[in-house]
N, C-alpha and C positions, 0 to 999 in steps of 0.2 A: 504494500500500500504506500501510496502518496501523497504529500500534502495532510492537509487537516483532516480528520477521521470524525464521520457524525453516524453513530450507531441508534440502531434504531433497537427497543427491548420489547420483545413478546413474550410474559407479561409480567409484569412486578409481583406479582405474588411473594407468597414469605422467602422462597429460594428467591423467584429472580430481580427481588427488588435488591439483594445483596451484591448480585452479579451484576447489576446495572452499577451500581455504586462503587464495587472495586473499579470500574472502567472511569468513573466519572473524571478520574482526577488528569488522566489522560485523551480523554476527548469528548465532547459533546452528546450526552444521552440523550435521545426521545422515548416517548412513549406515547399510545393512542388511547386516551381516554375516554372515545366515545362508548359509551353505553356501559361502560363500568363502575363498579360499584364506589362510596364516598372510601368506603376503606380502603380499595385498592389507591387511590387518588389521592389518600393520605400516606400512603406508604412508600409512593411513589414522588411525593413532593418530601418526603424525610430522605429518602435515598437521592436527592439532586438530582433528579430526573425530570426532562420538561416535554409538559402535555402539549403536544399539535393535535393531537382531538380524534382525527380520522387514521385509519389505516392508510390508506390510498396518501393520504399528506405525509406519513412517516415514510412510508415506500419511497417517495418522490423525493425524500429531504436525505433520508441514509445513503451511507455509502459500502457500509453493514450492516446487517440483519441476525440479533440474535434472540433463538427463541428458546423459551424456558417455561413450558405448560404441563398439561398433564400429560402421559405419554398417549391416549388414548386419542388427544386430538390435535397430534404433532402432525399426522398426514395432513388436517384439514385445514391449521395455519398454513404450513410449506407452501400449499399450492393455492390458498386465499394471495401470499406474496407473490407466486408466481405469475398469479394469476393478472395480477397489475402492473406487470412487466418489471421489475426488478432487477437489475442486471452486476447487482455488486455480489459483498460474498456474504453468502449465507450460512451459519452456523447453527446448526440443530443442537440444542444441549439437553437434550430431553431423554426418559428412561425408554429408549425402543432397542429392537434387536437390532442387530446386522443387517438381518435384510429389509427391513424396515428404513434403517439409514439409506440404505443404497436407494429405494424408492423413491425418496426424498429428494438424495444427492441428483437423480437422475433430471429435475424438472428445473435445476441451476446448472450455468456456467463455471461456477466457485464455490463450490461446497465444502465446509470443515464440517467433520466428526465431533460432537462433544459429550462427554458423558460426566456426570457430576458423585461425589465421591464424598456422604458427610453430610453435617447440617448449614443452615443458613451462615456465611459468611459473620460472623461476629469476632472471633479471634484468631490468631495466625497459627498454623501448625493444623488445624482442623479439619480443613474441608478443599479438596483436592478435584482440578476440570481435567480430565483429559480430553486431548484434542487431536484430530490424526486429518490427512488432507495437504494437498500442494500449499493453502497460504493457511497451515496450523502454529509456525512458526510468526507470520505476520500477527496473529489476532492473538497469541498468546503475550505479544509483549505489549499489546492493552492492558494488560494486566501489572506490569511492572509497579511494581513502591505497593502494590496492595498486600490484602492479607489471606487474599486467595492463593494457592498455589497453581500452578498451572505446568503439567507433566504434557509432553507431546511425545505421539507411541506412531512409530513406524507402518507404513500401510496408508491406506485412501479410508474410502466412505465403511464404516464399517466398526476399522480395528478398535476406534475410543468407544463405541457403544459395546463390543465385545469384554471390553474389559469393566464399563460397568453392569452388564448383564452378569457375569462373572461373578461379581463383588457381589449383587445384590440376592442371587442365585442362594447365598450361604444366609446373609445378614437378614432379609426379609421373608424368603422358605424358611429358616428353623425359627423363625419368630412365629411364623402361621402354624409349622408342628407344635411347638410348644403349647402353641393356645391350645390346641385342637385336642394334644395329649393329658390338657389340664378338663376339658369338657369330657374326655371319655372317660377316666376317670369318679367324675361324678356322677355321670349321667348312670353308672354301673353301682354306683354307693361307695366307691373308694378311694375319694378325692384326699379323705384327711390319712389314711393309711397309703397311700402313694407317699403324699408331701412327708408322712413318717417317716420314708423309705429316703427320698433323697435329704430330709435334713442329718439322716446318716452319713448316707453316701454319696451325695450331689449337691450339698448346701446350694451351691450358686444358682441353680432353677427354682428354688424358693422365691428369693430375690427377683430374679431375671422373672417370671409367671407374674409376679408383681408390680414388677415395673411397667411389662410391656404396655398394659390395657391403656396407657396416660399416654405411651408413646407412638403406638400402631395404630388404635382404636381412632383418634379425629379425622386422621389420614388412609383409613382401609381403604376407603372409598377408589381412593387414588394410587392405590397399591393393589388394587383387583386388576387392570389393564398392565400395569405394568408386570406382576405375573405370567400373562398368557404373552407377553414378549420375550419374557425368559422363557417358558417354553418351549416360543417360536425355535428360540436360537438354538435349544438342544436337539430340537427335533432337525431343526436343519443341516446338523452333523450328525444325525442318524443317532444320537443318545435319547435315552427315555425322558420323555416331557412330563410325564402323570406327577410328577412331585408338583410343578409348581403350576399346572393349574389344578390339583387338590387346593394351593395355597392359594390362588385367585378365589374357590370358592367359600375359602374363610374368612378373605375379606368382603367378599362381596356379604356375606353372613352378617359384617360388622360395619357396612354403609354407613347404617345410620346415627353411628356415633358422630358423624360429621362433627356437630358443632355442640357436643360434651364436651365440660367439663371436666376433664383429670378424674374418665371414668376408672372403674374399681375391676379387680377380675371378676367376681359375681355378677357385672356388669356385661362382663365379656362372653361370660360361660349362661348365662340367660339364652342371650342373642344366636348363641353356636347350640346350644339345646334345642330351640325353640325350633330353628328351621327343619 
């Protein structure tokens, strides 16, 4: 890249209003605020980021496009930009498989790979983008003086979401086990003679069974599509998928914790009963 850099962000949510903001300091963020909500707009005026209102006016004003949704409706952004002729570089940073990127990568001239690694952007050492693509090198020194990290991984459209499909395969599947192993458990009468069993031999799934429902539970909703990505990607090397769309249908089980409160396990194991 050349000259002054004005990035355009799809969408500030709690991850991508961080990602806007590591960039800020180095070039000019927008964002299209039409018809989003006062809290994305507040979240998005804290991260220095500036509303041009429409899609089509960000398209026209950027000179990259990076997008950061939910993985299930990464296809329908790509080609909403595509669709209004865009012709700078586009950066997918969203939870999809490999060949999903490639999809993607196919409807752009300039496609970088990104996959994100970790929670929102708040302290340095944390939360890790990988990036893969002929300008992953360029859009990674956007990044510079932040507290993002930014690793660039050998390969085109593909290799960065490989590696977070990877990542997330272990971190987000044994989280939906876990729940699942604590609902069968009871559902059978043996929830408190299991939990016996491991505060002999497994203290830390006491803890962790405890923890997750505050951590997984607001977010299933958005970890049901990102599952059947992970899937995709196993199956597409010819490995067994049924792990993690078992774990797409735990969270789907647990949708509608959306917008709980720092629900409880009792909270979690109702919802996974119930269905």
């Amino acid at each position: 890249m050349t000259g002054a850099t004005t990035i355009g962000l799809l969408h500030p949510g709690a991850m991508g209003a961080t990602i806007g903001s590591s960039m800020a300091s180095n070039a000019t963020v927008l964002w299209a605020g039409e018809h989003r909500s006062q809290l994305t707009a507040d979240r998005a005026a804290g991260a220095g980021l500036i509303d041009v209102g429409s899609l089509s006016e960000l398209v026209g004003r950027a000179t990259l496009i990076v997008s950061v949704c939910p993985p299930g409706e990464a296809t329908a952004v790509a080609r909403s930009v595509a669709e209004l002729g865009f012709t700078g570089i586009y950066v997918d940073a969203n939870a999809v498989s490999p060949s999903t990127a490639r999809e993607i990568a196919a409807v752009f001239d300039d496609f970088v790979d990104g996959g994100i690694v970790g929670p929102p952007v708040r302290t340095a050492g944390t939360t890790r983008l990988y990036l893969s693509g002929p300008s992953a090198g360029d859009v990674a020194r956007l990044f510079d003086g932040s507290s993002l990290e930014v690793r660039v991984v050998d390969g085109g459209a593909g290799a960065a979401s490989a590696v977070k499909m990877s990542f997330a395969a272990w971190t987000k599947g044994t989280s939906a086990l876990l729940l699942a192993i604590n609902a069968l458990a009871d559902a059978e009468g043996v929830g408190d003679d299991l939990r016996g069993e491991w505060a002999t031999s497994m203290p830390d799934l006491i803890a962790r069974s405890h923890a997750l429902p505050a951590g997984v539970g607001p977010k299933a909703w958005r970890f049901e599509p990102e599952m059947h990505e992970i899937a995709d990607t196993f199956a597409a090397v010819g490995l067994p998928d049924g792990f993690h769309r078992a774990a797409a249908d735990v969270y789907r089980r647990l949708a509608e914790l959306k917008d709980a409160d720092q629900p409880m396990l009792d909270d979690v194991l109702r919802l996974l009963e119930r269905d």
